[in-house]
N, C-alpha and C positions, 0 to 999 in steps of 0.2 A: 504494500500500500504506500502511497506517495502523500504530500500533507505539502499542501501550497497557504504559506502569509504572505506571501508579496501581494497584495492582492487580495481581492477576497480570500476568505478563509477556505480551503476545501478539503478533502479527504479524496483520493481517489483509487479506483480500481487499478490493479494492475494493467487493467488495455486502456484506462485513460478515463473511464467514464466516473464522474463526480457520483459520490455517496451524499443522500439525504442528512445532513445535520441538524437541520432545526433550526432552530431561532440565534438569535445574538450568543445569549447566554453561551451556549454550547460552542458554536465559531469561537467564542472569546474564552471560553476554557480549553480549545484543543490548540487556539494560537499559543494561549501561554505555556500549555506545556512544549509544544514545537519548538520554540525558542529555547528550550534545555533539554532538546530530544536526546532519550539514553540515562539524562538526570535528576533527583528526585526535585520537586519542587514543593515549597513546604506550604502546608495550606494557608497561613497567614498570605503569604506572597500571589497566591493563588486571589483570596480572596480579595488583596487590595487592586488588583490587575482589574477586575473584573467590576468593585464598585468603589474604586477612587480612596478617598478620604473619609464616607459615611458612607461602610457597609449596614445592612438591613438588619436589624435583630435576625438572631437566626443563621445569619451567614454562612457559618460552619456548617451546620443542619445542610441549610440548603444547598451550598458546595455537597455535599457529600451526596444528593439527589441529584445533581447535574452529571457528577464522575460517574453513577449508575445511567442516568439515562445516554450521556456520551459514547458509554462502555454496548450500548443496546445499540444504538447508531452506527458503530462504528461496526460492531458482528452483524446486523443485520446486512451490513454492506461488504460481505465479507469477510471481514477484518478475524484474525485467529482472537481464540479465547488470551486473557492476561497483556492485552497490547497496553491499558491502560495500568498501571500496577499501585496499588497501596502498600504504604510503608510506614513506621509512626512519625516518620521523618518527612511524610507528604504523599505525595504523589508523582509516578514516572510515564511517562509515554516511552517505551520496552520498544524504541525501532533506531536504527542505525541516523543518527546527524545527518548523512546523507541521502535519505529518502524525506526532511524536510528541503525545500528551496532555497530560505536565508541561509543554511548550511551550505547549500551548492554555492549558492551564487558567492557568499567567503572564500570557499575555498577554489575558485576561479579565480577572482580578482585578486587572491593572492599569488597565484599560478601567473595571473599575467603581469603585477608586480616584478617577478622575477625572472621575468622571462624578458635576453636582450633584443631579439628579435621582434620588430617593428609589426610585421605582419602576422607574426602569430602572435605575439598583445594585443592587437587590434581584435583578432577572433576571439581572443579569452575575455576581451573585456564585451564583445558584442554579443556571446552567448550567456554570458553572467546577466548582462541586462535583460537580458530576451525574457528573462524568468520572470521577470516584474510584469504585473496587470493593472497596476494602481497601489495606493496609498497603501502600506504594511499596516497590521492591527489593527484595520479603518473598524473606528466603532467601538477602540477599547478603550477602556479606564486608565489607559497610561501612556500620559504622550509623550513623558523623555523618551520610554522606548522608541516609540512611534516615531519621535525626534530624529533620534541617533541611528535607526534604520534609514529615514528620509537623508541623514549626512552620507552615510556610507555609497549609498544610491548616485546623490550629486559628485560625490568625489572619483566614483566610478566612470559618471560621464563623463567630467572633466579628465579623466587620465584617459579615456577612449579615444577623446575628443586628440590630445598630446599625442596617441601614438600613430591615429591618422593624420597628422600634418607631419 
């Protein structure tokens, strides 16, 4: 299974075709785990992702009904048993960094960083961008991230931009 934030949030099939997620809520709990795919995320960091500065009474409670319903979503479409995993330590999304995007597309743009040849930096940095569909985490409770993904983005096309001239 593949997991696109660049972008709308999506889950998809291995031949490509999008898994139903559901509402906000659920998009904005599998973005935040995507962004530490492999590592545990702790529910506190969950829950402020999701409702800013004044989480809802309950929060916990209700985090813990979204990672069920998430977990139903994601097998219905799919997805093997234990992809989403609990721990007392949070919660993990159990899939390799690179079957999320933001992972790929890092680890491009660092490949084309390093790379002195002109024409294939220009490729690494043109299929890094390719991955993007629109604004990363659109709709979440947390816009440094959202920030700091939108710099990464710009600095991308600016060093694209450098190694086609």
């Amino acid at each position: 299974m593949q997991f696109a934030i660049l972008g709308p949030v999506e889950a998809r099939r291995p031949d490509g075709t999008p898994v139903a997620l559901g509402g906000p809520q659920l998009r904005g709990l599998l973005a935040l785990l995507a962004l530490d795919a492999g590592r545990v995320v702790g529910a506190d960091r969950l829950i402020d992702g999701l409702h800013g500065d004044h989480p809802p009474e309950g929060a916990a409670e209700a985090l813990q009904s979204q990672v069920s319903r998430l977990r139903k979503r994601l097998k219905d479409g799919g997805a093997p048993d234990g992809l989403v995993e609990f721990s007392p330590a949070g919660y993990r999304l159990a899939v390799d960094p690179q079957d999320v995007d933001l992972h790929r597309f890092e680890r491009l743009t660092a490949r084309a960083r390093e790379t002195a040849e002109p024409e294939a930096k220009l490729a690494l940095f043109t299929e890094a961008l390719a991955l993007w569909r629109g604004p990363a985490l659109d709709g979440l409770a947390d816009p440094p991230r959202a920030a700091r993904l939108a710099e990464l983005r710009l600095a991308a096309i600016e060093d694209r931009v450098d190694a086609g001239l």
